[in-house]
C-alpha positions as CSV (number, residue, x, y, z in Angstrom):
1,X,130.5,4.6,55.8
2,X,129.7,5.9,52.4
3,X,127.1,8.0,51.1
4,X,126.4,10.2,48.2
5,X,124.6,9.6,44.8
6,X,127.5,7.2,43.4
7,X,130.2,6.2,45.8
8,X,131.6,3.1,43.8
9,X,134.9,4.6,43.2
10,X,135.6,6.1,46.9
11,X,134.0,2.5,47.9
12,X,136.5,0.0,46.1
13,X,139.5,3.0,46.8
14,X,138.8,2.1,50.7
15,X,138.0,-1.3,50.8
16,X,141.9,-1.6,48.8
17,X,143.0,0.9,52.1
18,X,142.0,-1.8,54.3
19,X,138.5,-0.4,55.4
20,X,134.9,-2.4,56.1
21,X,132.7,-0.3,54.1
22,X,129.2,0.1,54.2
23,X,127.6,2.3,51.3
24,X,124.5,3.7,50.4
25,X,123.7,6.0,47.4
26,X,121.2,5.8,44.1
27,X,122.1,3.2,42.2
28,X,123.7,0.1,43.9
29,X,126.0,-1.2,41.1
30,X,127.6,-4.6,41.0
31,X,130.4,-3.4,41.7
32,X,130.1,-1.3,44.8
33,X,128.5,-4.4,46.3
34,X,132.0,-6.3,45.5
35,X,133.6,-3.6,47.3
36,X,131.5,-3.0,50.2
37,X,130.2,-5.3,53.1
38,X,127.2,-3.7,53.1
39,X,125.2,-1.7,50.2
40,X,122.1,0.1,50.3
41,X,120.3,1.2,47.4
42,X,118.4,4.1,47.9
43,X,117.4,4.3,44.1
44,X,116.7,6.7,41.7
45,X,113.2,6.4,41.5
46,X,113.5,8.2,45.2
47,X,115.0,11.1,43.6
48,X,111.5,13.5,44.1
49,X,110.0,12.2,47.2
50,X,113.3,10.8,49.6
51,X,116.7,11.9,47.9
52,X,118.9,12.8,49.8
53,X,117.1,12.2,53.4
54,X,116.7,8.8,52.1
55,X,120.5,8.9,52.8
56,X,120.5,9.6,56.4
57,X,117.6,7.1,56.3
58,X,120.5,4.2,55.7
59,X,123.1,5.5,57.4
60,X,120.8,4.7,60.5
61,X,121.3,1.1,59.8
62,X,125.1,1.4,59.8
63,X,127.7,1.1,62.5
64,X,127.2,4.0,64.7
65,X,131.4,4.2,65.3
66,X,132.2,3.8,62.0
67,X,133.8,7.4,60.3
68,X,131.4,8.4,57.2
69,X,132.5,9.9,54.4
70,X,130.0,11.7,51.4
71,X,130.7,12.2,47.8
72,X,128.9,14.6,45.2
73,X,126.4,16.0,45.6
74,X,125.6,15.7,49.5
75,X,127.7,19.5,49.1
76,X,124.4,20.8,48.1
77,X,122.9,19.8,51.6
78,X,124.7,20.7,53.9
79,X,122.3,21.0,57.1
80,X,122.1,16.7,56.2
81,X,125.6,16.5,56.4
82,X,125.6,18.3,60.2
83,X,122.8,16.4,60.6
84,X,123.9,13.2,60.2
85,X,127.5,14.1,61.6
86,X,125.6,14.7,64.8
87,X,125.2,11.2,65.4
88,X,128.4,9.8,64.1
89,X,131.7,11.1,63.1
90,X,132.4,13.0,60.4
91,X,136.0,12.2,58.2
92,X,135.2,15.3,56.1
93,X,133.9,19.2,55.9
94,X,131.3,20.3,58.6
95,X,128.0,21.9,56.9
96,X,129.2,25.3,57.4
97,X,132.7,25.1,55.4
98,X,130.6,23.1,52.9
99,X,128.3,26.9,52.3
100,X,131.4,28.8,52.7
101,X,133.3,27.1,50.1
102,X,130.2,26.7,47.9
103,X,129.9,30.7,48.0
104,X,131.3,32.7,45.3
105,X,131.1,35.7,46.9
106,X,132.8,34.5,49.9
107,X,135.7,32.7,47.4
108,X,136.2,36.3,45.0
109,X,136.7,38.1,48.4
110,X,139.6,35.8,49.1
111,X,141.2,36.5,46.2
112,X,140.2,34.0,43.6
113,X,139.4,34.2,40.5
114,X,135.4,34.0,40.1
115,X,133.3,34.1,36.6
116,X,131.0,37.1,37.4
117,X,127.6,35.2,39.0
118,X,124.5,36.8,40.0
119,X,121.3,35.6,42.3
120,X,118.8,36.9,40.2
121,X,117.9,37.0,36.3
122,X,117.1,40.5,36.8
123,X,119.6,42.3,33.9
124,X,121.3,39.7,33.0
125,X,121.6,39.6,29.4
126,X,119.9,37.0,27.0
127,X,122.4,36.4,24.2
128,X,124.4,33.6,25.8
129,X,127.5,34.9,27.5
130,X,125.5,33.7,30.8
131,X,124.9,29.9,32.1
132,X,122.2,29.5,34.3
133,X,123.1,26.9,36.6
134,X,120.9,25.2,39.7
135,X,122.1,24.9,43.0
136,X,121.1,21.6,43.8
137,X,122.4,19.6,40.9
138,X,125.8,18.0,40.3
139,X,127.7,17.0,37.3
140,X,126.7,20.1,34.9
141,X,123.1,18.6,34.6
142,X,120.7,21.2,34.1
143,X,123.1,23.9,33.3
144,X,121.8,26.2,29.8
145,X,123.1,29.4,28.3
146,X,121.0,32.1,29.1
147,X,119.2,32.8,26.2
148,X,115.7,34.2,25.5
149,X,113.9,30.8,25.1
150,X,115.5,29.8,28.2
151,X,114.5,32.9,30.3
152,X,111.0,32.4,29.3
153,X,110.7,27.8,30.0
154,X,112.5,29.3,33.5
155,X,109.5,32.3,33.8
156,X,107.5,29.7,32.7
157,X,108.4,27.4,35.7
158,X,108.3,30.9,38.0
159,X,104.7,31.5,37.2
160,X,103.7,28.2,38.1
161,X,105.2,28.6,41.5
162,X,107.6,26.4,41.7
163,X,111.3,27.6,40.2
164,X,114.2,25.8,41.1
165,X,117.0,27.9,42.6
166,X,119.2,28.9,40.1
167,X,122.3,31.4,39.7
168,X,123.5,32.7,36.8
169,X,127.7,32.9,35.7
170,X,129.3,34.7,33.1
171,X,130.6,31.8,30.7
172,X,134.4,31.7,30.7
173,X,135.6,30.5,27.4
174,X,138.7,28.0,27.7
175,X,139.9,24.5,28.9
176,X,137.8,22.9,31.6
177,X,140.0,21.6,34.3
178,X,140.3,20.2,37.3
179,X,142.7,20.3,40.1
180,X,143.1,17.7,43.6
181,X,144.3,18.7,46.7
182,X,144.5,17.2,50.2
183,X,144.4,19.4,52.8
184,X,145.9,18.6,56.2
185,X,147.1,20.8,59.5
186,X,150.6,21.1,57.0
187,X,148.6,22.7,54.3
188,X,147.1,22.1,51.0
189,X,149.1,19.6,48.6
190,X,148.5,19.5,44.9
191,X,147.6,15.8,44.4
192,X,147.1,16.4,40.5
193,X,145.4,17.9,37.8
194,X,142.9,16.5,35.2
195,X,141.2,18.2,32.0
196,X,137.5,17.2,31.9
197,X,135.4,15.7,29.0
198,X,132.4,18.1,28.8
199,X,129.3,17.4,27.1
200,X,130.7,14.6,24.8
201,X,128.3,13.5,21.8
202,X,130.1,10.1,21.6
203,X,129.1,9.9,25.5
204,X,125.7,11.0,24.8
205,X,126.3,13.9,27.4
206,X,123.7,16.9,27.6
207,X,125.6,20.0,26.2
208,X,127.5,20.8,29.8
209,X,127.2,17.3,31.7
210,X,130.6,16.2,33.1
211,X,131.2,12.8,31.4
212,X,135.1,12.2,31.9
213,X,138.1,13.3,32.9
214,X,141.7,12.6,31.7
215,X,144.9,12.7,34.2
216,X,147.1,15.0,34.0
217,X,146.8,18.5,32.1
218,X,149.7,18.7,29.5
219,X,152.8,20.2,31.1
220,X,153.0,22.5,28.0
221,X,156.6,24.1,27.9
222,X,155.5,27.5,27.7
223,X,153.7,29.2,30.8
224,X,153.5,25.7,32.8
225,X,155.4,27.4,35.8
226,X,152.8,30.5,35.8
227,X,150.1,27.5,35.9
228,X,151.5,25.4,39.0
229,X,152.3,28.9,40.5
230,X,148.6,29.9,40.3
231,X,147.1,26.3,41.6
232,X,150.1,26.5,44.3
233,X,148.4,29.7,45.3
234,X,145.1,28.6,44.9
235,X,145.5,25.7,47.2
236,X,147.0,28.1,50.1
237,X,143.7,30.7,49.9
238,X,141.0,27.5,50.4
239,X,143.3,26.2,53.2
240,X,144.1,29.5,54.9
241,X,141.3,30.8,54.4
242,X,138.7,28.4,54.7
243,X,140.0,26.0,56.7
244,X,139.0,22.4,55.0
245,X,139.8,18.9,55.6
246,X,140.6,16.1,53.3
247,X,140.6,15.6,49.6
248,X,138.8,18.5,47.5
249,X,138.7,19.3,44.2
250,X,138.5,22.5,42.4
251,X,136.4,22.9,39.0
252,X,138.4,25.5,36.8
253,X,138.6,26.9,33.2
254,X,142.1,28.0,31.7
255,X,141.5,30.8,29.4
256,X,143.7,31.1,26.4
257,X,145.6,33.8,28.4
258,X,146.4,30.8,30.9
259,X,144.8,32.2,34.0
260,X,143.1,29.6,35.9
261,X,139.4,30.7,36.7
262,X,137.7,29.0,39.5
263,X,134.1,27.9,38.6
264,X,133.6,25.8,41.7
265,X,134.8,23.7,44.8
266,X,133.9,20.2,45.5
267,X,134.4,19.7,49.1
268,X,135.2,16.3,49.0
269,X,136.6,13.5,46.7
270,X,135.4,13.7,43.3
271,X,134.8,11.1,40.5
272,X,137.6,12.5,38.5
273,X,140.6,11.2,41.5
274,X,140.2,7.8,41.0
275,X,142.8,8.1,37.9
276,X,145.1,9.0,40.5
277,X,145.1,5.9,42.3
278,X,145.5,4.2,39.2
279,X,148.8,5.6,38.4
280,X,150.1,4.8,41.3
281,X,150.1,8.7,42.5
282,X,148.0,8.0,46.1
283,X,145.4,6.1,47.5
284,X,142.4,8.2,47.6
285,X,140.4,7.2,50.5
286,X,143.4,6.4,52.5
287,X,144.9,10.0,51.9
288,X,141.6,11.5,52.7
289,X,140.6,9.5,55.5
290,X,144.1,9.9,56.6
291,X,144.1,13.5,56.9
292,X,140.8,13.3,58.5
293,X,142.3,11.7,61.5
294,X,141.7,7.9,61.0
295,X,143.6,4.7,59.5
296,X,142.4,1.7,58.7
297,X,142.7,-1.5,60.9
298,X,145.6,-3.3,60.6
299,X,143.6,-6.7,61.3
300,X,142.7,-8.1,57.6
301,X,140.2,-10.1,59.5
302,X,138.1,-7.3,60.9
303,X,139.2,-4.7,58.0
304,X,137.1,-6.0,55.2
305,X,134.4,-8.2,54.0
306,X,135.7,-9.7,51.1
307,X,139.9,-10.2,50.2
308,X,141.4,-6.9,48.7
309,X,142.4,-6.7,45.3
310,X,145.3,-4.9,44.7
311,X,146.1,-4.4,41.3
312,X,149.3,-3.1,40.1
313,X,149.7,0.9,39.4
314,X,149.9,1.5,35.7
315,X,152.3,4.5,34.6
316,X,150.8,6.5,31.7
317,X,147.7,8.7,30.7
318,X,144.7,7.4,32.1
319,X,141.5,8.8,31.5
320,X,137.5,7.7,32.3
321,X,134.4,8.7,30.7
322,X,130.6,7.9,32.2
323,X,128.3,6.7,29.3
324,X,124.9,8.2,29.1
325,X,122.3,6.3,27.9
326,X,120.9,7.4,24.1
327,X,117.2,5.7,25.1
328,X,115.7,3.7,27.8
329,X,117.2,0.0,28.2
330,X,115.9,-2.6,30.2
331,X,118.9,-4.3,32.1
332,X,118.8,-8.2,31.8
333,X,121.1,-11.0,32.7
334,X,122.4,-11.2,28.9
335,X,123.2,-7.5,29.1
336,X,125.3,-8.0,32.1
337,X,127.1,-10.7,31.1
338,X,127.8,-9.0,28.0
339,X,129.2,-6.1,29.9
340,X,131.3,-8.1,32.4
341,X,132.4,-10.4,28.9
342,X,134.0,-7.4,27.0
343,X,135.5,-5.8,30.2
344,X,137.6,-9.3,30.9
345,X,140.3,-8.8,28.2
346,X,140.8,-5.0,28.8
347,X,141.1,-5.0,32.6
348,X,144.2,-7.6,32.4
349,X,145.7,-5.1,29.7
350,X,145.2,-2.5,32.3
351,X,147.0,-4.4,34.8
352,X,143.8,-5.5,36.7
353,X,142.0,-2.6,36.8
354,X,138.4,-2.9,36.0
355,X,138.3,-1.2,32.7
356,X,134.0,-1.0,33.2
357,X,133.0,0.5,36.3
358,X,129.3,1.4,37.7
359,X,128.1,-1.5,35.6
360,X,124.2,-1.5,36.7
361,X,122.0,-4.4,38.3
362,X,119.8,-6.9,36.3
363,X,115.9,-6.3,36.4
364,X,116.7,-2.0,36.2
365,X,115.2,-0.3,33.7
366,X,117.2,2.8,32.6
367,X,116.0,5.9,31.5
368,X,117.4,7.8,28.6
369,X,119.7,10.4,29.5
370,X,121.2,8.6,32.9
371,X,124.6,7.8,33.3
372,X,124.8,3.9,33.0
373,X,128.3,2.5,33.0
374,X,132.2,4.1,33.5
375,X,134.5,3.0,30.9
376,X,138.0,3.4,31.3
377,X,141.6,3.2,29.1
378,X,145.5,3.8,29.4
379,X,147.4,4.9,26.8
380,X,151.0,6.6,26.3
381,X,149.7,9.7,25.1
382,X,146.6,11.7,25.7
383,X,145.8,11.1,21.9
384,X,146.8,7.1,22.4
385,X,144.4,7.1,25.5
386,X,141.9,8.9,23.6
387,X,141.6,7.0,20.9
388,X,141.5,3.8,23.4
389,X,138.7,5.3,25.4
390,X,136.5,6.3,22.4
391,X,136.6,2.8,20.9
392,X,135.9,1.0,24.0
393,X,133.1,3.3,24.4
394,X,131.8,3.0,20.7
395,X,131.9,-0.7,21.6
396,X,129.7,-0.7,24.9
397,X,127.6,1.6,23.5
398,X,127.3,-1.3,20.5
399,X,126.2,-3.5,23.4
400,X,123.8,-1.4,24.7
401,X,122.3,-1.0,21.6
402,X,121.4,-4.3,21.0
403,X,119.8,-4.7,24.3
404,X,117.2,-2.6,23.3
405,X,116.5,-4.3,19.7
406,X,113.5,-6.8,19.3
407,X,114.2,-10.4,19.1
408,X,113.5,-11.7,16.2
């Protein structure tokens, strides 16, 4: 069992492990119901009146045996995720390692590297070199520099007596990052690295919304040991010190000094992993739910719904980017089509991986500013992948565009 607010990607990495799945989260794509025996849409439009319990309102409906795993953001709930592992078990981080890890207090006093952060507004200066960042959000949506006319829409809010919880973090000027480790009773082992796309225009992305990743960070000749040496260490102090289980993944900026500064931990498999799997580097849900304690039935009969597809690993640089949408889009049947049309001839050069992902249901109607499909590309170089990945997404983005135009 899946939950979270997109699982798609941990969904189809399981269902190739060999697992039944059965998923809930907000959106209920095409393709996670390919993947999964069983899908539950708990939808969007839940967001303000049952998101997240709306969650544990689905998972009642599962298999009570069955592990469940969560992806982002359930981190930012933690008494749901005791909650629900009360009733079934748990192939992933209690609630309590989930507020320990999500701490940045608790993470500077081990040693790490935190950006200077603060609970309160109170003296923090107004001239940008602070984000303010809410708690319960994922993906970088709703984070803003701290600036005066942003102090006074959040006073604003305040007066009306209703702020959202908020922290605010000294901005760390250098290369967001990202690194993967699985973390077992032998330790924490460095699965990979990724840089992250950040706030992409060509993605439509607000100004610090995570909209891609590409796998691996250039293994520049000069201070690459210092680097591994510092996400070596890294790796050991969560562990050690903190005790996790299972995939995790660590948000960091690498200043131009090349120290690695740790901006925060996802405790549990992220959207950026999935290029992983596609090189051929590890199966993520089989690795996580493998260190969790569990493995998949052997029986193909009573593994999974639907026959597993199995495409082959693809060496290179492979990289991902979510696509925003500009303006609000109805979905229709020609849309869909249109999607599903262009993907064909760029998932057999891929060697059968879906080169669209997330690809939405017909009869939605998306909002501007939501993410609305994955697109992904393979190249021999970052710059070839690049350049792959913008024009495929220049091209969707073409297709979505003329949904929205008036016939005739």
């Amino acid at each position: 069992m899946i939950l979270g607010a997109s699982v798609r990607a941990l969904a189809e990495s399981a269902q190739r492990a060999g697992w039944a799945v059965h998923a809930a989260d907000l959106f209920g794509d095409l393709d996670l119901a390919a993947a999964a025996r069983e899908v539950v849409a708990v939808g969007a439009e839940n967001a303000a009146n049952g998101y997240p319990e709306s969650l544990r309102t689905a998972a009642q409906g599962f298999p009570t045996t069955a592990p469940w795993c969560y992806t982002g953001a359930i981190e930012n709930y933690p008494d749901l995720i005791d909650a629900i592992a009360a009733t079934r078990p748990l192939a992933g981080n209690s609630g309590q390692i989930v507020k320990n890890l999500r701490d940045p207090a608790k993470l500077a006093a081990a040693g790490l590297a935190i950006p200077e952060t603060r609970a309160a507004s109170d003296g923090v200066p107004v001239d940008g070199t602070f984000l303010v960042k809410p708690l319960a959000s994922g993906g970088g949506r709703g984070i803003r520099r701290w600036t005066p006319e942003v102090r006074a829409r959040y006073t604003s809010l305040h007066e009306e007596g209703s702020p959202p919880r908020h922290v605010w973090q000294r901005l760390v000027a250098g290369t967001p990052a990202s690194a993967c480790y699985c973390v077992s009773a032998a330790g924490a082992e460095l699965v990979g690295t990724s840089s992250q796309l950040i706030g992409e225009p060509w993605c439509h992305a607000g100004d610090f919304s995570w909209c891609g990743a590409v796998a691996e960070l250039p293994l520049e000749s000069t201070g690459f040991h210092d680097r591994h040496v510092q996400l070596e260490r890294l790796g050991r102090i969560l562990a050690d010190q903190f005790h996790p289980i299972g995939l995790i993944g660590v948000d960091l900026v690498i200043d131009t000094s090349g120290h690695l500064h740790v901006i925060e931990v996802n405790p549990r498999p992220t959207a950026s992993m999935e290029l992983f799997e596609r090189m051929g580097r590890v199966s993520i849900a089989g690795r996580h739910l493998e260190a969790c304690g569990y493995v998949a039935d052997a029986d193909p009969q009573r593994a999974h719904a639907v026959p597993r597809v199995l495409p082959r690993a693809l060496p290179g640089v492979w990289a991902k980017a979510v696509l925003f949408m500009e303006r609000a889009t109805p979905v229709s049947d020609q849309l869909v089509d249109a999607l599903i049309s262009t993907a064909t001839a760029w998932t057999q050069a891929d060697g059968g991986w879906p080169a669209l992902a997330d690809i939405p249901r017909p009869g939605q109607s998306l909002a501007g500013g939501v993410p609305v499909v994955t697109v992904f590309a393979v190249g021999r170089t970052v710059c070839d992948c690049l350049s792959c990945l913008r024009g495929r997404v220049a091209h969707v983005d073409a297709i979505l565009a003329a949904a929205r135009s008036p016939v005739g």
